[in-house]
Backbone as JSON, one array per atom type, in Angstrom:
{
  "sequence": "XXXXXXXXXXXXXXXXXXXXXXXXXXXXXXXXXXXXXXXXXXXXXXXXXXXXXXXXXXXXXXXXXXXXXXXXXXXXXXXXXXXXXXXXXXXXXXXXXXXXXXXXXXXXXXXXXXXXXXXXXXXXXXXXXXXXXXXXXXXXXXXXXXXXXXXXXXXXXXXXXXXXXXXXXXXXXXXXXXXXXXXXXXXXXXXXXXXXXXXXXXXXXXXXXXXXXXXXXXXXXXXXXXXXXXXXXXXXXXXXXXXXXXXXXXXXXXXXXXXXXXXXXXX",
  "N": [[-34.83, -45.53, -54.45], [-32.54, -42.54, -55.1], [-29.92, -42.94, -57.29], [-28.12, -41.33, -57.37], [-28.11, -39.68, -55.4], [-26.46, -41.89, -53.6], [-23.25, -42.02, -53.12], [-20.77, -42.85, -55.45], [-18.48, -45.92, -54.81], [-16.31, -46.83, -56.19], [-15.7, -44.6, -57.11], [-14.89, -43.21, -54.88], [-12.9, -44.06, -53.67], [-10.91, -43.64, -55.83], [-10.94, -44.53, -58.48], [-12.83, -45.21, -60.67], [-14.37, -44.88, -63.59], [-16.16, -44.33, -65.5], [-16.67, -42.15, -65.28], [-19.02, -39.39, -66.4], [-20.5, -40.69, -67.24], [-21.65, -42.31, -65.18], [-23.55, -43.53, -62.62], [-24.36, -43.44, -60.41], [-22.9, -40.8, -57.78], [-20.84, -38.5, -57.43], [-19.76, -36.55, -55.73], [-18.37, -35.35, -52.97], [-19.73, -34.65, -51.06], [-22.62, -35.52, -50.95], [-22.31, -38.22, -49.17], [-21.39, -36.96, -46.95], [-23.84, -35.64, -46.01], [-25.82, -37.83, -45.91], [-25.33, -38.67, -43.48], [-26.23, -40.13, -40.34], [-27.48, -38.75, -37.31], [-26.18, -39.3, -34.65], [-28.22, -39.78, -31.48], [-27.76, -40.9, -29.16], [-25.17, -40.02, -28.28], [-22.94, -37.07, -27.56], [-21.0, -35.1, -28.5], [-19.71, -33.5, -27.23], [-18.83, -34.79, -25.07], [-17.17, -36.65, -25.56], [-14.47, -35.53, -25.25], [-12.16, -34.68, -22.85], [-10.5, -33.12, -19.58], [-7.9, -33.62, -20.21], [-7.44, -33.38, -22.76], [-7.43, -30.7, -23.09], [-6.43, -27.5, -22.92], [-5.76, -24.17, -20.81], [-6.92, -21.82, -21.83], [-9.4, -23.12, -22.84], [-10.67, -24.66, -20.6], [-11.07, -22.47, -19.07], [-13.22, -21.1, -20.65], [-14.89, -23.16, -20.74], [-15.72, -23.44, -17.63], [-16.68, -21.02, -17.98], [-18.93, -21.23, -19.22], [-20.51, -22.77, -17.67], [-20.98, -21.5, -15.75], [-22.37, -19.48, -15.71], [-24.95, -20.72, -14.97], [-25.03, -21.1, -12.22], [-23.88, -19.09, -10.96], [-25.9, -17.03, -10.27], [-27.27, -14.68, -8.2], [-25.56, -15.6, -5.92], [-24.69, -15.48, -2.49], [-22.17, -15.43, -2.05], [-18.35, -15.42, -1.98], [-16.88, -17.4, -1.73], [-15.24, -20.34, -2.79], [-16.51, -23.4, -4.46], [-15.87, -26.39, -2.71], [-16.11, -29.06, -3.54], [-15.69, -28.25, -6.11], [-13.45, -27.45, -7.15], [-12.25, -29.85, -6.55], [-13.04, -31.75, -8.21], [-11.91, -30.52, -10.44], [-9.13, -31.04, -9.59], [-8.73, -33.85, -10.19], [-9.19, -33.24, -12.38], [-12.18, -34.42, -13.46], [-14.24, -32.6, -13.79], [-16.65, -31.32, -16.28], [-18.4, -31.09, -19.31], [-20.59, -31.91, -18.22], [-20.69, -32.37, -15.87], [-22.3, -31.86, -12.22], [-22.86, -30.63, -8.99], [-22.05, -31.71, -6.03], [-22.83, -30.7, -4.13], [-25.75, -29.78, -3.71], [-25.98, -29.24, -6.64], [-27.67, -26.75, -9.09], [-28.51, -25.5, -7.0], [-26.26, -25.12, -5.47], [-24.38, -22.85, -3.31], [-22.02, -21.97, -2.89], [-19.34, -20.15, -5.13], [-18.52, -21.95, -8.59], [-16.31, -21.47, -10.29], [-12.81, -20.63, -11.51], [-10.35, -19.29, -9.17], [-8.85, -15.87, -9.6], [-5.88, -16.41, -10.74], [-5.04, -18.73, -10.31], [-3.77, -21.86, -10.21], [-3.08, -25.75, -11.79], [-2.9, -28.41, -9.53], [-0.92, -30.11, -10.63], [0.08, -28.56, -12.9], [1.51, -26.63, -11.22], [3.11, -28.89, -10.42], [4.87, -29.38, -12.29], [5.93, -26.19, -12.66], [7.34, -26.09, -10.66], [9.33, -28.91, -11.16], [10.45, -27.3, -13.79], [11.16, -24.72, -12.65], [13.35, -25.76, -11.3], [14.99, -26.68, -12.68], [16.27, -24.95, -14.34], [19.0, -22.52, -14.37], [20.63, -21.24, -11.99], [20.77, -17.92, -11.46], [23.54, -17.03, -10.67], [25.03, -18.53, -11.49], [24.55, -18.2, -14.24], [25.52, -15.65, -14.59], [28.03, -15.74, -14.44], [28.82, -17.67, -16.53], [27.68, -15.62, -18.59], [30.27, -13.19, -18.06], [32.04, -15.16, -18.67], [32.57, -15.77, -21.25], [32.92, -13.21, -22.18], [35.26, -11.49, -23.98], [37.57, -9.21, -23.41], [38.36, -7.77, -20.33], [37.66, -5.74, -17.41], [39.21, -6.1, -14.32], [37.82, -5.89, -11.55], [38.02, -3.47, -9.08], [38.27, -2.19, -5.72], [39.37, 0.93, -6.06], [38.83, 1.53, -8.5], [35.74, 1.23, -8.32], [35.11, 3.06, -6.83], [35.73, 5.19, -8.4], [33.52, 4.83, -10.35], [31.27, 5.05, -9.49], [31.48, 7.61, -8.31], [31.25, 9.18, -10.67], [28.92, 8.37, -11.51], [26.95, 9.51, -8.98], [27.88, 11.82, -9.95], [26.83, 12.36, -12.42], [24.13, 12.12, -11.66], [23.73, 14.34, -10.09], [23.79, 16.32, -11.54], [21.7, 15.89, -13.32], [19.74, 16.03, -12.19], [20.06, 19.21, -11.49], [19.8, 20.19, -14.34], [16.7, 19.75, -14.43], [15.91, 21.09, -12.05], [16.39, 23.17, -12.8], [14.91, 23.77, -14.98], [12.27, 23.18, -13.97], [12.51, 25.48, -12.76], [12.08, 27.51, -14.26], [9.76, 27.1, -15.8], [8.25, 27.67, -14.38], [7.48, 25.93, -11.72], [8.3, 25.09, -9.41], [8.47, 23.42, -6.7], [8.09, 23.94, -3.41], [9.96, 23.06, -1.08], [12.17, 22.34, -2.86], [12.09, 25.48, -3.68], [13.27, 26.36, -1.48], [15.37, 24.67, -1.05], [16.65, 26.29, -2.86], [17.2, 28.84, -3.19], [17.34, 30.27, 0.15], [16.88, 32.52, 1.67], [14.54, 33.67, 0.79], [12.69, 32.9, 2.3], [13.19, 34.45, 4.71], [12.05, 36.77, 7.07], [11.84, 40.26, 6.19], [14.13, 42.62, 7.18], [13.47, 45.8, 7.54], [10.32, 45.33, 7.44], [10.38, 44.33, 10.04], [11.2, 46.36, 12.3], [9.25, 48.23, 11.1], [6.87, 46.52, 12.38], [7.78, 46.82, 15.15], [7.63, 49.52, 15.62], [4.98, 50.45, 15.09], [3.54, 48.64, 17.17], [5.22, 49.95, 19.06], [3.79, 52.5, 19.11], [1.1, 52.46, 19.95], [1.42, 51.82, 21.69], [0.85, 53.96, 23.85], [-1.2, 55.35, 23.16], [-3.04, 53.25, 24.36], [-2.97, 53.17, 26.65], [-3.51, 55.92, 27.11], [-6.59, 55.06, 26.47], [-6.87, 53.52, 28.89], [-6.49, 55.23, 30.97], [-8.76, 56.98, 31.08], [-10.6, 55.41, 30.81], [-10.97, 54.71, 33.44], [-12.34, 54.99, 37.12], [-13.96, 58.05, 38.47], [-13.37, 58.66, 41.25], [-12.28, 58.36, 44.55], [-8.62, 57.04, 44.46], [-8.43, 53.65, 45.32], [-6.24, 52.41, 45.73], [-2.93, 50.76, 47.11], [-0.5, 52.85, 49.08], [2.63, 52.66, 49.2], [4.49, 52.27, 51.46], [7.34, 53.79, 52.71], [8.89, 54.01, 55.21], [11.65, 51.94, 56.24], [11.59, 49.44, 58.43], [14.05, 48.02, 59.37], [17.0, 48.58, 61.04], [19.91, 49.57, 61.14], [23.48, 49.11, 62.46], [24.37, 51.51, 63.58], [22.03, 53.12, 64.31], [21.03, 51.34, 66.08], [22.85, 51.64, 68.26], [22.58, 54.09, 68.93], [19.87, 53.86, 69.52], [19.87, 52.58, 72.16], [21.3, 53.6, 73.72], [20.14, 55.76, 74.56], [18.01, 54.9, 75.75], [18.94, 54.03, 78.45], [19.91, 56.25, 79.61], [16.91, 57.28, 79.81], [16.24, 55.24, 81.68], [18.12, 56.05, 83.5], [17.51, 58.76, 84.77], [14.92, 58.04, 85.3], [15.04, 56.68, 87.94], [16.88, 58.2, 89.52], [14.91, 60.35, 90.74], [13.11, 58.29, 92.38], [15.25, 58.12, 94.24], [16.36, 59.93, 96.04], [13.66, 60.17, 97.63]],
  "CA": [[-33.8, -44.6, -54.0], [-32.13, -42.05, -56.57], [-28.34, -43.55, -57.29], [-27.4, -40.15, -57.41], [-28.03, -39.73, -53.59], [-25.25, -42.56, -53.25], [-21.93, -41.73, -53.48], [-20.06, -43.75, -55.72], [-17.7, -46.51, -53.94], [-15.45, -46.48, -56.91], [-15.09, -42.73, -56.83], [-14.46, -42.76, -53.48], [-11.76, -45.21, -54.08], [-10.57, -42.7, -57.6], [-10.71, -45.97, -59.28], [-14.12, -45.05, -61.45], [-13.57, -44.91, -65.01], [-17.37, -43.88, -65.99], [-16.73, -40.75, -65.69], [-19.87, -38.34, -65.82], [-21.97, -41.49, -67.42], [-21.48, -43.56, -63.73], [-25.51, -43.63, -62.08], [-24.13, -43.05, -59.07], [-22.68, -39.8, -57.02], [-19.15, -38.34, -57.78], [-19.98, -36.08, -54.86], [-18.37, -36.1, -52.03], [-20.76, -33.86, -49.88], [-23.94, -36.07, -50.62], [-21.76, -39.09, -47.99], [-21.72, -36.24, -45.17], [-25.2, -35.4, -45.85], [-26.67, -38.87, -45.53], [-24.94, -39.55, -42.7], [-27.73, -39.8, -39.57], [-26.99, -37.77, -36.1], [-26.11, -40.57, -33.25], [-28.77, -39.36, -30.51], [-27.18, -41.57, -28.0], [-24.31, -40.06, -27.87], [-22.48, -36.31, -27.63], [-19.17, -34.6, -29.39], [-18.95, -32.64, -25.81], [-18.73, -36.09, -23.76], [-15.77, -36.86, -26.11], [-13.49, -34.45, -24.92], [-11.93, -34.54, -20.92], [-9.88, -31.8, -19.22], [-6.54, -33.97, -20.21], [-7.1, -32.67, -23.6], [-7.91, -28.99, -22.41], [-5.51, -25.76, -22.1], [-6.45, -23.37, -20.04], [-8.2, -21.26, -22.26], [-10.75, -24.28, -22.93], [-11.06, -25.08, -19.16], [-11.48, -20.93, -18.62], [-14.55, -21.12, -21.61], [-15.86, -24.44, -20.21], [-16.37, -22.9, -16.61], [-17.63, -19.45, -18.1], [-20.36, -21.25, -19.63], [-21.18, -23.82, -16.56], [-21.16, -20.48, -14.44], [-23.93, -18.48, -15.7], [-25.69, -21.88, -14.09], [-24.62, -21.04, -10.86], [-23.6, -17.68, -10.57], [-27.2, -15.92, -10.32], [-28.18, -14.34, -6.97], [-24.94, -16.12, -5.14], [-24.53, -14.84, -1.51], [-20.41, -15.78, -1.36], [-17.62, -15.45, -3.04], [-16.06, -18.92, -1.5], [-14.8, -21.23, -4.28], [-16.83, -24.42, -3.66], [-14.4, -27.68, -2.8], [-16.41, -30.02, -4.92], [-15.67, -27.79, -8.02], [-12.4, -27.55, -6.97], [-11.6, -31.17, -6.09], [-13.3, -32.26, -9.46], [-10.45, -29.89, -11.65], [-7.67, -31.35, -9.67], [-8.39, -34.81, -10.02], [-9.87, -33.86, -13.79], [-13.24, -34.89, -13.18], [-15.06, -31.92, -14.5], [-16.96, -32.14, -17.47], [-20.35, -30.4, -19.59], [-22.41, -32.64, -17.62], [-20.67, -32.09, -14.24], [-23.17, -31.78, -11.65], [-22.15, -30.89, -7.85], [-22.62, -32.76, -5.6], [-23.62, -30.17, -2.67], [-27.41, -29.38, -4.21], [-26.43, -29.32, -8.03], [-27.68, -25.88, -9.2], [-28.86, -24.66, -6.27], [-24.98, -24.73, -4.48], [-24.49, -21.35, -3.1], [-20.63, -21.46, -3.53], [-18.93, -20.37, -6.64], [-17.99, -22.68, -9.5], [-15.32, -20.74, -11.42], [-11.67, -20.69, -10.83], [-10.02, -17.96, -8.3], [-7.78, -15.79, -10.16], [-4.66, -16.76, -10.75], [-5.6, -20.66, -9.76], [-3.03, -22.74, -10.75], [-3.65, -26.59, -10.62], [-1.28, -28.98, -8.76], [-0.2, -30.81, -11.8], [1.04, -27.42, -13.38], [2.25, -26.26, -10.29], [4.71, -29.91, -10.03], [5.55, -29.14, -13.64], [6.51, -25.61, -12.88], [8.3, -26.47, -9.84], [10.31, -29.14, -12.03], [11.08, -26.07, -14.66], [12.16, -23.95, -12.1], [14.69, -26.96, -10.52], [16.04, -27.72, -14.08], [16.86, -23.68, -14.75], [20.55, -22.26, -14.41], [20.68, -20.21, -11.03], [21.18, -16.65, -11.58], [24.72, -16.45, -10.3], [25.8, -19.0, -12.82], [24.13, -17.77, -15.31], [26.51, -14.24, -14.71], [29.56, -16.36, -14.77], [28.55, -18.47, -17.92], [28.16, -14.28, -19.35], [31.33, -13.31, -18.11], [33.22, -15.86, -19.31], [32.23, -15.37, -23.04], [33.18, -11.55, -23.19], [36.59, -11.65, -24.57], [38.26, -8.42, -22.77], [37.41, -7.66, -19.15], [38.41, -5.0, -16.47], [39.06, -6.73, -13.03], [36.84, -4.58, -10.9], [39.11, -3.11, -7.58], [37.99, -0.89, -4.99], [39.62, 1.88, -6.78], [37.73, 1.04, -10.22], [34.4, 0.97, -7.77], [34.74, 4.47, -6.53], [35.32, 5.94, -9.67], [32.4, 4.78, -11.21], [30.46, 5.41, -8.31], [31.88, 9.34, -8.46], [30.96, 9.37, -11.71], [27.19, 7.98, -10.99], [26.37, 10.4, -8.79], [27.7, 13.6, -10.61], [25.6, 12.32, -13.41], [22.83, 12.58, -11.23], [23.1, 15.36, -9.59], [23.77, 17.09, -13.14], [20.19, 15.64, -13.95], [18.5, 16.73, -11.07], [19.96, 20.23, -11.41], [18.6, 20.6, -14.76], [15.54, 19.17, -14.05], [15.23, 21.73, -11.18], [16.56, 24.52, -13.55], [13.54, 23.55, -15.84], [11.58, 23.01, -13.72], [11.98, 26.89, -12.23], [11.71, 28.21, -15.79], [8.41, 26.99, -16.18], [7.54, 27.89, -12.44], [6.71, 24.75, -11.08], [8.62, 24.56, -8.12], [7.75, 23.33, -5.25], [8.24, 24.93, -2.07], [11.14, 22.47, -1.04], [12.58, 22.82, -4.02], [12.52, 26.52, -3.15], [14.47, 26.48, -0.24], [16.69, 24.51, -1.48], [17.89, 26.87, -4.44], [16.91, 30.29, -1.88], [16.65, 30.18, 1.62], [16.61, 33.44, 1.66], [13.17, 33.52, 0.31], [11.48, 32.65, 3.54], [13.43, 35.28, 6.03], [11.41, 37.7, 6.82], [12.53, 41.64, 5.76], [14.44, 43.26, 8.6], [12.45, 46.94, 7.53], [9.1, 44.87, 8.33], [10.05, 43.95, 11.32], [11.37, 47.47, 12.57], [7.82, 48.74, 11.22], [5.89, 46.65, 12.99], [7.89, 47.39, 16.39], [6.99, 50.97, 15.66], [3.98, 50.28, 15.21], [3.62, 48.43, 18.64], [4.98, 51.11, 20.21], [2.88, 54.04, 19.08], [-0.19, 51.83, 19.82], [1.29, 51.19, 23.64], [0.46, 55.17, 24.56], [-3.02, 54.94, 23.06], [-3.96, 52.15, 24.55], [-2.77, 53.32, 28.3], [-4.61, 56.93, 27.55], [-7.32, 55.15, 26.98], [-7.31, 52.89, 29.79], [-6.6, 55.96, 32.18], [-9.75, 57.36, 30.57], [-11.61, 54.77, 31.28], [-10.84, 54.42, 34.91], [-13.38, 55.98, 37.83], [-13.19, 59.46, 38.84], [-13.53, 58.92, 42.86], [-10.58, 58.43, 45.09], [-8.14, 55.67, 44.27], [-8.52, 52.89, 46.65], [-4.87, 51.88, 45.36], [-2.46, 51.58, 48.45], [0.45, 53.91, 48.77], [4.03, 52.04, 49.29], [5.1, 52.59, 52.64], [8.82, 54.39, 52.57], [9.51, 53.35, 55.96], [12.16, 50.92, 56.56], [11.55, 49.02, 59.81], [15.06, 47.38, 59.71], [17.99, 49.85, 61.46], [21.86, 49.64, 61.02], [24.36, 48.75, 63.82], [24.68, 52.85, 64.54], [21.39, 53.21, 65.04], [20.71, 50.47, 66.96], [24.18, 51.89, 69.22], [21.85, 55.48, 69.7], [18.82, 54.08, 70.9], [20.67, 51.73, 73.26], [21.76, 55.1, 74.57], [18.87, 56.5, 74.78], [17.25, 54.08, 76.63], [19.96, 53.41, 79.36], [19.9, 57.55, 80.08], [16.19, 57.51, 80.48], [15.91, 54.44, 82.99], [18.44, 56.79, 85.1], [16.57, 59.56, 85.16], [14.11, 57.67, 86.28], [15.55, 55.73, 89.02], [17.64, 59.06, 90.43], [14.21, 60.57, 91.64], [13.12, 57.27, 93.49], [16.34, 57.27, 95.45], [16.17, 61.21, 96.94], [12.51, 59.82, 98.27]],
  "C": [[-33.08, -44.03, -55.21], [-30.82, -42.5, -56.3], [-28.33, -42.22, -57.1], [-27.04, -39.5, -55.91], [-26.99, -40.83, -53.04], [-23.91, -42.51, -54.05], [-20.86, -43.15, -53.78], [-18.78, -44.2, -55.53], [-16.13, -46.1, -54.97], [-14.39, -45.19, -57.1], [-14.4, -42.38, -56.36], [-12.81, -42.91, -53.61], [-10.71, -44.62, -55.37], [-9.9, -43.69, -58.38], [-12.02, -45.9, -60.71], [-13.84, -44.61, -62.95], [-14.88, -44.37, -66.03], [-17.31, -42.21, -66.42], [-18.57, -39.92, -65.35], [-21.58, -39.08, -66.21], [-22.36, -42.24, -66.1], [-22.64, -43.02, -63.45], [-25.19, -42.77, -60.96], [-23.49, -41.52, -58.85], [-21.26, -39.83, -57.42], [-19.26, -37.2, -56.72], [-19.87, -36.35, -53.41], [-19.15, -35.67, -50.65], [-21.91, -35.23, -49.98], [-23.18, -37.46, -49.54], [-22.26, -38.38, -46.69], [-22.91, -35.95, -45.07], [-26.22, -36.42, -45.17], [-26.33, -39.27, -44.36], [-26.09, -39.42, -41.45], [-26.95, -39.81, -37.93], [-27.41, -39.26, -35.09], [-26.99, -39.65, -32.07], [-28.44, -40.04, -29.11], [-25.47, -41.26, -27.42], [-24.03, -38.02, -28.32], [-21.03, -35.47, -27.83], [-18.73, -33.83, -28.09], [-18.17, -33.61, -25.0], [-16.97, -36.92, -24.46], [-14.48, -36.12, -25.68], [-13.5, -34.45, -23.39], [-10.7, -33.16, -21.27], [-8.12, -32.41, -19.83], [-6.15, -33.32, -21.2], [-7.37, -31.35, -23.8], [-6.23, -28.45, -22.49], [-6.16, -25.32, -21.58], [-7.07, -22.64, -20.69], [-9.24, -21.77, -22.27], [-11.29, -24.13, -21.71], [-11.4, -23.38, -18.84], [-13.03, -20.75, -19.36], [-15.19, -22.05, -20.97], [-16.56, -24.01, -18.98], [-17.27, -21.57, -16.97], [-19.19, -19.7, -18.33], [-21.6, -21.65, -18.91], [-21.4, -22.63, -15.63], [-22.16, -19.76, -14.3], [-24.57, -19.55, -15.31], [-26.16, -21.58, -12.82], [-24.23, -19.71, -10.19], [-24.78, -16.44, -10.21], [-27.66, -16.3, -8.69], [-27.05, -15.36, -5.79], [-24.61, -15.06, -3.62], [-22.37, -14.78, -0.91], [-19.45, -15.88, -2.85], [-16.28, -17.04, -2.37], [-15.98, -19.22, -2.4], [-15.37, -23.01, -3.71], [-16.0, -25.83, -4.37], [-14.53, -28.78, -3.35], [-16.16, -29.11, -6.38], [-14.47, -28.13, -8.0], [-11.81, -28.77, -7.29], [-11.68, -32.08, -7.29], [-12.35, -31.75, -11.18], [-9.35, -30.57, -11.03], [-7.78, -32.8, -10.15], [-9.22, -35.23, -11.87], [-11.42, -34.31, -14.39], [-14.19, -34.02, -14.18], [-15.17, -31.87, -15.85], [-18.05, -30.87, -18.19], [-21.37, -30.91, -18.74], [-21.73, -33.14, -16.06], [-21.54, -31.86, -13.34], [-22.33, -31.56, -10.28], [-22.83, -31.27, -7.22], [-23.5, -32.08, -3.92], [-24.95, -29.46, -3.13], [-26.97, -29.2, -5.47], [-26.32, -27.9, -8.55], [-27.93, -25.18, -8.24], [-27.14, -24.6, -5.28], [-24.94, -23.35, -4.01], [-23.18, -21.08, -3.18], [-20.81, -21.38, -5.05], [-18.39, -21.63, -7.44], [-17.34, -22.23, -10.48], [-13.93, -20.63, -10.26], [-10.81, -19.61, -10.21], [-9.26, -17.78, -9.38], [-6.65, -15.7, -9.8], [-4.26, -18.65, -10.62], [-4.54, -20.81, -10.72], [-2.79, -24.47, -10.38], [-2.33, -27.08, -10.28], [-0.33, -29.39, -9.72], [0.52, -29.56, -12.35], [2.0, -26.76, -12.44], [3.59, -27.16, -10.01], [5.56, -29.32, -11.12], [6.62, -27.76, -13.36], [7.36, -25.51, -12.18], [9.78, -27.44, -10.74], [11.03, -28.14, -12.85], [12.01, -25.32, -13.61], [14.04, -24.81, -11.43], [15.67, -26.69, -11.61], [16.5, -26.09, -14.4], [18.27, -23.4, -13.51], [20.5, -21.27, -12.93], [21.42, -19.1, -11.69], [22.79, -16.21, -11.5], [25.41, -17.75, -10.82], [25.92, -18.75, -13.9], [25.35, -16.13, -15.86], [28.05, -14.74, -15.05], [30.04, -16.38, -15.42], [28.94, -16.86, -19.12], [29.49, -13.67, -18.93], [32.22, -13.97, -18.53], [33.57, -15.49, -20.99], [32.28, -13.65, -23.18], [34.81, -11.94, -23.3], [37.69, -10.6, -23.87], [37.26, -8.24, -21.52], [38.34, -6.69, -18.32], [38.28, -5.82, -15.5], [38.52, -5.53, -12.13], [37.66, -4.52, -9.26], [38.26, -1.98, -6.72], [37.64, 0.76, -5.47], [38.55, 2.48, -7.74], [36.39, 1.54, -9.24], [34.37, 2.06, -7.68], [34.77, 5.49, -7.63], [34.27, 6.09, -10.31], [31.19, 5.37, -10.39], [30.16, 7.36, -8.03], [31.09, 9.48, -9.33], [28.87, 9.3, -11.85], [26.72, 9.17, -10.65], [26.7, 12.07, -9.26], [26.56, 13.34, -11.81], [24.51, 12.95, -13.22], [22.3, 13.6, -10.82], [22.96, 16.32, -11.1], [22.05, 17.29, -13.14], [19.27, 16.66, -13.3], [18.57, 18.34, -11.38], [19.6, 21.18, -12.32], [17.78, 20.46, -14.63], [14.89, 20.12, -13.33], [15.32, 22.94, -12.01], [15.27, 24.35, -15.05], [12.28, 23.56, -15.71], [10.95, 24.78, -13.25], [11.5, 27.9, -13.26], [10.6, 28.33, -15.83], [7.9, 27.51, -15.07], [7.04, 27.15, -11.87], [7.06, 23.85, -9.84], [8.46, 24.39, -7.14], [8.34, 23.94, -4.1], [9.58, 24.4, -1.44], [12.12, 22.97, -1.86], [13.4, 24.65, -4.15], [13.43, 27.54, -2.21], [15.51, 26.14, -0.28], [17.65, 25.42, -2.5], [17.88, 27.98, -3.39], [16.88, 30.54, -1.07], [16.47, 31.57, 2.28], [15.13, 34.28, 1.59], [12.2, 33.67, 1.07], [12.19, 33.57, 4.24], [13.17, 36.68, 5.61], [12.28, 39.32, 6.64], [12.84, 42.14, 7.15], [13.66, 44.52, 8.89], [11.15, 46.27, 7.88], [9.59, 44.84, 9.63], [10.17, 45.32, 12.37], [9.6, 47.73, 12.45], [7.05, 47.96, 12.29], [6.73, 46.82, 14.63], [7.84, 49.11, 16.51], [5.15, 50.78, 15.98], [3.04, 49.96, 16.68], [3.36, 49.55, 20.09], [4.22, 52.35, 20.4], [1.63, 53.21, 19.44], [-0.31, 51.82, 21.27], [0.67, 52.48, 24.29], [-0.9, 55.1, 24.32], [-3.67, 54.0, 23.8], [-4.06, 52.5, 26.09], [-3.81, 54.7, 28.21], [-6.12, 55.92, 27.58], [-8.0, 54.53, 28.31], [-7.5, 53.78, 30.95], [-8.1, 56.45, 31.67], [-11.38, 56.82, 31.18], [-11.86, 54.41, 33.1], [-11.55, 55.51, 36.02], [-12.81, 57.22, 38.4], [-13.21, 59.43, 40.63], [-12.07, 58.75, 43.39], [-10.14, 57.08, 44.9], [-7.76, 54.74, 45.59], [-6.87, 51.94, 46.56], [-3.81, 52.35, 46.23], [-1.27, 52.1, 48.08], [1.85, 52.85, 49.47], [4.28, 52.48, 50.68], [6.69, 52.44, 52.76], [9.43, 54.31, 54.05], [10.1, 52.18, 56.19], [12.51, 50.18, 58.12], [13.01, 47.98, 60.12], [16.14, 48.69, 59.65], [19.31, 48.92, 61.58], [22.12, 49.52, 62.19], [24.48, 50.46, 64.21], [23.32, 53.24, 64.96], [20.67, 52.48, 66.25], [21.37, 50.99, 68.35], [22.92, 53.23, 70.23], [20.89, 54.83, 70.39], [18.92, 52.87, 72.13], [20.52, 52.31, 74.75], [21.13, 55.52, 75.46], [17.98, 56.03, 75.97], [17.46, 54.03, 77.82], [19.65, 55.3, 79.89], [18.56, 57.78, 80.9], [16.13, 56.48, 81.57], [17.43, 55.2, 83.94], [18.0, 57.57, 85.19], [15.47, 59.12, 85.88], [14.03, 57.39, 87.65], [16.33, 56.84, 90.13], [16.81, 59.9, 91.49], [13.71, 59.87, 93.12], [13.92, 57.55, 94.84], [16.55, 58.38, 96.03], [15.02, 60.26, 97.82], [12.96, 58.96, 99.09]]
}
């Protein structure tokens, strides 16, 4: 064996006093070189999910997924993958336990998955934080001058708010008409004028109308047959009579039944 291939103990130790005459190795690479690869064992199998972040555990599934992910019919999340992250289980050399590779659920984590253990944790966090409406207090207290806020105080500011706004808006709309980009709303609101129609149109077209109504009757007489009109004629007799005429032919009546009756009674 060449000394030089063994790394000298002394060295190691920076106890060696030879210097560059020593047989042996002053090198501390040729140690890692010789060292001989344990086949019984794996640097993956060393490592569990306890000592994981989530990035790790996000890489670890990405890689176990192209496994499992080819030609899947579902997007379920299967409850042995699942059940094996909460309780830690999963591994490189995980296997499931419902057919292995052939499972037909997924084996990757839904997004947003959060496990239980982080979930107690963040539940604790949230417990142990300051509620909001202490937290305003805690800042109030620590400003040094303060207005007491009144009714009064409220509506002022409140006034003030919305003239701001409308300000905004009314450049906004006056910028907006500049450029010409107003919308039709918009339009009505600044014009309403805009939309009512011209009083001279409307005149025209009732001219119009009406010179159209004589044309349209010549030609309908025009069109109408030349024989006799079978169209009936009004009858200008009124078959209901007034109390004086009713009185005459009363009269009338009563005169002839004596005439009648005066011949009879000679006979």
């Amino acid at each position: 064996v060449d000394p030089k291939s063994i790394l000298c103990e002394f060295y190691k130790a920076g106890q060696c006093v030879k210097g560059f005459k020593c047989k042996f190795s002053h090198d501390l690479n040729v140690q890692r070189k010789g060292e001989k690869i344990d086949i019984y064992s794996d640097k993956r199998d060393q490592g569990t999910m306890e000592d994981w972040d989530q990035a790790t555990l996000e890489k670890v599934v990405e890689s176990k997924g192209k496994e499992y992910q080819q030609n899947k019919p579902t997007d379920i999340v299967c409850k042995y993958f699942l059940e094996a992250v909460e309780k830690k289980q999963y591994g490189w050399f995980w296997v499931c336990p419902n057919g292995g590779k052939d499972c037909h659920y997924r084996h990757a984590l839904p997004p947003g998955y959060v496990l239980k253990s982080q979930m107690k944790a963040l539940i604790e966090e949230e417990s142990e934080k300051t509620p909001i409406e202490d937290e305003i207090e805690n800042q109030r207290a620590k400003l040094k001058t303060s207005t007491p806020m009144t009714p009064e105080l409220f509506m002022e500011w409140k006034k003030k708010k919305i003239a701001e706004r409308d300000e905004g808006l009314a450049a906004q709309r006056a910028e907006r008409a500049k450029n010409d980009r107003m919308s039709g709303r918009e339009l009505f609101l600044s014009d309403a004028s805009l939309f009512v129609d011209d009083a001279e149109a409307y005149e025209k077209y009732q001219r119009e109308e009406e010179f159209d109504a004589p044309e349209n009757k010549a030609n309908s007489d025009s069109a109408a047959p030349t024989g006799p009109s079978t169209a009936s004629v009004p009858d200008d007799d009124d078959d209901e009579l007034d109390i004086d005429e009713l009185n005459e032919l009363e009269a009338s009546l009563s005169k002839t039944s004596i005439q009648i009756q005066e011949p009879s009674a000679e006979t």
